[in-house]
N, C-alpha and C positions, 0 to 999 in steps of 0.2 A: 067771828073766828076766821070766817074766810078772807076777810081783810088783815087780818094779822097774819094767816101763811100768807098771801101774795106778797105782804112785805118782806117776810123770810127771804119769800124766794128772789125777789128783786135785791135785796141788797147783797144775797148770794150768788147772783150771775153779776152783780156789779164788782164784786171782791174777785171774782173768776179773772172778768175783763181784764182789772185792774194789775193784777198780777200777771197775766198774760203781757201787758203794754209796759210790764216793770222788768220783765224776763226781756222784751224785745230792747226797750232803751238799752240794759246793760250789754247786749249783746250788739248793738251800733256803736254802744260808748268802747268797746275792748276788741273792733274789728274795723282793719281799712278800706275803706268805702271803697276805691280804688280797686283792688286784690282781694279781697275777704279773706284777707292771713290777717293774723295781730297786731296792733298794733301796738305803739310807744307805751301809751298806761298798760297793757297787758301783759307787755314785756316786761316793764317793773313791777309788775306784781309777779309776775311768776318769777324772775330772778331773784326777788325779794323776799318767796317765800322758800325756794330752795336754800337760800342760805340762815334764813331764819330756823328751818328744823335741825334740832337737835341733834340727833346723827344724820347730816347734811348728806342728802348720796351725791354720788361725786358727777362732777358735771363740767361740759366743755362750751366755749363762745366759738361760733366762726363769724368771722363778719365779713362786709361786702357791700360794697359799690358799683355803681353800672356807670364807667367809663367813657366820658361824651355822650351824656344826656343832654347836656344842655346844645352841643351841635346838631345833635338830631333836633330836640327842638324845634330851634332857629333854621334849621335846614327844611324839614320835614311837618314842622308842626306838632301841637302838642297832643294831637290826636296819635299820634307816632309813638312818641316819649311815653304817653298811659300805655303802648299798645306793648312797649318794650318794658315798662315796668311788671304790667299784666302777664308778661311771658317770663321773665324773671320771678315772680311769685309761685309761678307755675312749676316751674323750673327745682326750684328750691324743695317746694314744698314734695316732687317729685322723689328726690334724693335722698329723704332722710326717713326715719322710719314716724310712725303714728305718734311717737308718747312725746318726738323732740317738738319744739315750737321754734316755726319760722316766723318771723316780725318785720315786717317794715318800720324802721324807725323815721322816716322823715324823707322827704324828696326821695332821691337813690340810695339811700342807706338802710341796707337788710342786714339783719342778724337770724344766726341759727343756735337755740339751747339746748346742748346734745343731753341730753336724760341719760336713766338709767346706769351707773355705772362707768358715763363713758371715761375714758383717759385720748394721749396724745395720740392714742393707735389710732382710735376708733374714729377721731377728729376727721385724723389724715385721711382715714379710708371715703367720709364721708365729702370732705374734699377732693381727692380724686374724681369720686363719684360726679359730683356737680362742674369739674372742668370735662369732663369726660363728655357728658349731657350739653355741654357750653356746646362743645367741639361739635358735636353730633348735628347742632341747630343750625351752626353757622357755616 
């Protein structure tokens, strides 16, 4: 009998692990190693599921590129260009509220998925916000 609860219990810490290290994959697979904002798959999944629901709530894109990265680079090294994308992630994810998702899509290209309701207003406000924050750093 006591060999059959040990096995209980070993194949129940093994089910624990396992789901634990399936929780962690999915959470490296849907985040940029780089920034730890979202990344590309994450982003199309959440754009894809906002517009997949039924009464779609309404929702805004801003997008965005960091402007001579590759001279910093080449200038400064790539230790720089991560150091400037890392501050740009920062940056972004600064400005917008909890529910939006900021994504790096690839090299220097970020996006922001405004939630909740937003329209052209609330875009623009949260644009301002982020040249605003730009201004501030630089």
């Amino acid at each position: 009998m006591s060999e059959a609860a040990e096995l209980l219990i070993s194949q129940a810490v093994a089910r624990e692990q396992l789901g634990a290290e399936f929780e962690l994959m999915a959470q490296i697979s849907r985040n940029d190693p780089l920034t730890g904002i979202a990344n590309r798959r994450l982003w199309d999944e959440s754009a894809n599921a906002v517009l997949a629901e039924p009464r779609a709530q309404r929702a805004m894109v801003l997008s965005c590129d960091l402007d001579g990265l590759k001279a910093i680079n080449d200038r400064y090294g790539h230790a720089a260009g991560d150091a400037l994308i890392r501050a740009t992630a920062t940056l972004l994810t600064t400005c917008v509220r909890a529910s939006d998702l900021v994504a790096r899509l690839g090299g220097d290209e970020f996006a922001v998925l405004l939630l909740r309701d937003s329209d052209a207003k609330a875009a623009g406000l949260v644009r301002r916000r982020i040249r605003g924050a730009e201004q501030e750093r630089s």
